[in-house]
Rosetta silent file (secondary structure, phi, psi, omega in degrees, C-alpha in Angstrom):
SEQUENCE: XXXXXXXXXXXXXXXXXXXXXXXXXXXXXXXXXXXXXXXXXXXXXXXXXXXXXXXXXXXXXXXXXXXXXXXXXXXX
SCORE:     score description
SCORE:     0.000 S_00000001
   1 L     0.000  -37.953 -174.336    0.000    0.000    0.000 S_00000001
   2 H   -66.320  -53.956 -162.376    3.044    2.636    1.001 S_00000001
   3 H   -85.185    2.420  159.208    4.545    1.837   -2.245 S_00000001
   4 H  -103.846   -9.301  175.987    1.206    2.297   -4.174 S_00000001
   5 H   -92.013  -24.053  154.412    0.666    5.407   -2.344 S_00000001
   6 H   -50.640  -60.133  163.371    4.363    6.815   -3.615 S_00000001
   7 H   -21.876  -65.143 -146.766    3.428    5.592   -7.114 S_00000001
   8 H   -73.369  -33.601 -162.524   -0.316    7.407   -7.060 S_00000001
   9 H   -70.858   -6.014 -172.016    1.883   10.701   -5.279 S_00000001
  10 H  -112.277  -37.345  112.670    4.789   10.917   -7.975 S_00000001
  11 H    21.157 -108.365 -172.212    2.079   10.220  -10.891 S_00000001
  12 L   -55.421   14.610  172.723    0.244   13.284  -10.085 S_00000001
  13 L    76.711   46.233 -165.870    3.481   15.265  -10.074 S_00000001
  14 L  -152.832  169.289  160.654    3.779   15.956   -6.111 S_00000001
  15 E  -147.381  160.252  160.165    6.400   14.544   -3.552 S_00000001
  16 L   -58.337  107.565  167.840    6.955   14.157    0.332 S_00000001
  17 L   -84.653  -17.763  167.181    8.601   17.206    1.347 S_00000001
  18 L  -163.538 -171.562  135.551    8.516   16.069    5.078 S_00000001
  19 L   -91.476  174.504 -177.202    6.372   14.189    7.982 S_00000001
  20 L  -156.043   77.253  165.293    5.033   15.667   10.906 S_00000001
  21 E   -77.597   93.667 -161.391    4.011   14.101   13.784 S_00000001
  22 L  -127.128   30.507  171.598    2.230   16.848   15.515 S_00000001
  23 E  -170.670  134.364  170.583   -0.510   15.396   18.054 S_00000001
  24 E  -136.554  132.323 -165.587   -1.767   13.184   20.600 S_00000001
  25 E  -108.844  104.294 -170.696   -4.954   12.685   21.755 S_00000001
  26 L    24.918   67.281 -177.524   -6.024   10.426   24.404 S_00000001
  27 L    51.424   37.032 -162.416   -2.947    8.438   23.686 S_00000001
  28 E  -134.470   82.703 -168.023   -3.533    8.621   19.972 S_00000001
  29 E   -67.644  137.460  172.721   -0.506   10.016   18.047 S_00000001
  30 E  -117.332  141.281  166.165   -2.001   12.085   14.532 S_00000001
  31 E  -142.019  150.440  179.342    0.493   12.984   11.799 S_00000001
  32 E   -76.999   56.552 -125.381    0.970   14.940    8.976 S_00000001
  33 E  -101.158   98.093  166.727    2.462   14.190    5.170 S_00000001
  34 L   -25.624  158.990  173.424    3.730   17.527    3.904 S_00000001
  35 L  -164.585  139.793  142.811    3.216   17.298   -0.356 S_00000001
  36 E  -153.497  145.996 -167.720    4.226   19.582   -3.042 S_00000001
  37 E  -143.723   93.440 -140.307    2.976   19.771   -6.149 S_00000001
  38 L    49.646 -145.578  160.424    4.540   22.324   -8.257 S_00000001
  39 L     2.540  -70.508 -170.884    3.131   25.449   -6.463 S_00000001
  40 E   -81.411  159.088  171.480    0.905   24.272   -3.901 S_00000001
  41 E  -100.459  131.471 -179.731    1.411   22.963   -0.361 S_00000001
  42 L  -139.144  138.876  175.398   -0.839   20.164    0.471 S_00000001
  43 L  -115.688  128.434  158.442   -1.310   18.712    3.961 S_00000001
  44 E  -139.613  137.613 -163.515   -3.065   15.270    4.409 S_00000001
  45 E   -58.828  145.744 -179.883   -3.861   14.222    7.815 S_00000001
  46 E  -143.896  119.497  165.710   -2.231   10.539    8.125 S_00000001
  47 L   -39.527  139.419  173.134   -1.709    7.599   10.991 S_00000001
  48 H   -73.200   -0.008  179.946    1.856    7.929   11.734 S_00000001
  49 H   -74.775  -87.407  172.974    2.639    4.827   11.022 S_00000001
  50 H   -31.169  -53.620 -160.614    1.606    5.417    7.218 S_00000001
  51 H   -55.139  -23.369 -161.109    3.006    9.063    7.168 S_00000001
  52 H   -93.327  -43.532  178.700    6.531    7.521    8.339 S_00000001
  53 H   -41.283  -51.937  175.843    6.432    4.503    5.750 S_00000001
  54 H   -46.782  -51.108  174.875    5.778    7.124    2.803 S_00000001
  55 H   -65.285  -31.755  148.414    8.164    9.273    4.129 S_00000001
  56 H   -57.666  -43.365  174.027   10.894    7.071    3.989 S_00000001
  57 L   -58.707  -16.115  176.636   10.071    5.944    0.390 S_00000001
  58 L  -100.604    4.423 -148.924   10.623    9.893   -0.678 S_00000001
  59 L    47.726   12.111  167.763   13.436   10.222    1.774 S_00000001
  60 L   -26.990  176.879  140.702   11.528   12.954    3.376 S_00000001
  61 L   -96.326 -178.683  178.803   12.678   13.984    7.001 S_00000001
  62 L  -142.330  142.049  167.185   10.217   13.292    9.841 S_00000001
  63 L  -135.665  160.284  166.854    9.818   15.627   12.764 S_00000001
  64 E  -137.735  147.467 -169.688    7.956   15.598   15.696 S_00000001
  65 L   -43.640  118.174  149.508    6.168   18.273   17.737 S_00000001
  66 H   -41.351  -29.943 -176.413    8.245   19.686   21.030 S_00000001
  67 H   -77.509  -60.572 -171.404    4.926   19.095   22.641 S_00000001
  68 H   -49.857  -47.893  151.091    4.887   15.618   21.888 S_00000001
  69 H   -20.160  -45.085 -171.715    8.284   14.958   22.931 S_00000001
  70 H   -98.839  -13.637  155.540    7.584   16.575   26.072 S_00000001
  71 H  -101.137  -13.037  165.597    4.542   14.305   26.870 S_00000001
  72 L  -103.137   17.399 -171.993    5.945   11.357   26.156 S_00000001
  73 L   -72.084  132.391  176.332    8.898   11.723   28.247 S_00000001
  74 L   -65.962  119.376  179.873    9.474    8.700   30.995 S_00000001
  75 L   -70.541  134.324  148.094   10.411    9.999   34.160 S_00000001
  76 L   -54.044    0.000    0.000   13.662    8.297   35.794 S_00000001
């Protein structure tokens, strides 16, 4: 599926320009997949799981939210 979803995204002339992992919700991480295509910016909401699969196949970077970081730290 990741590698039919690179396919449909390089097809229409667009690439990953990054990931985003930028929320969690009742333990529920949400991510982002950054796209451009020509001009435009396109955000499409993703499981991070997907957004990071994709994102590897474009060589993208992946970041994640200072907030997120900072809630999921483990206390010593």
């Amino acid at each position: 599926t990741h590698d039919l979803m690179r396919n449909v995204i390089e097809k229409l002339g667009a690439a990953v320009e990054r990931v985003v992992i930028d929320d969690l919700w009742q333990d529920t991480f949400y991510a982002k997949l950054h796209l451009r295509a020509g001009e435009s910016n396109i955000e499409i909401d993703s499981r991070p799981s997907d957004a990071i699969a994709v994102g590897l196949r474009f060589k993208a970077p992946i970041y994640v939210a200072e907030t997120i970081l900072e809630a999921t730290q483990i206390e010593e």
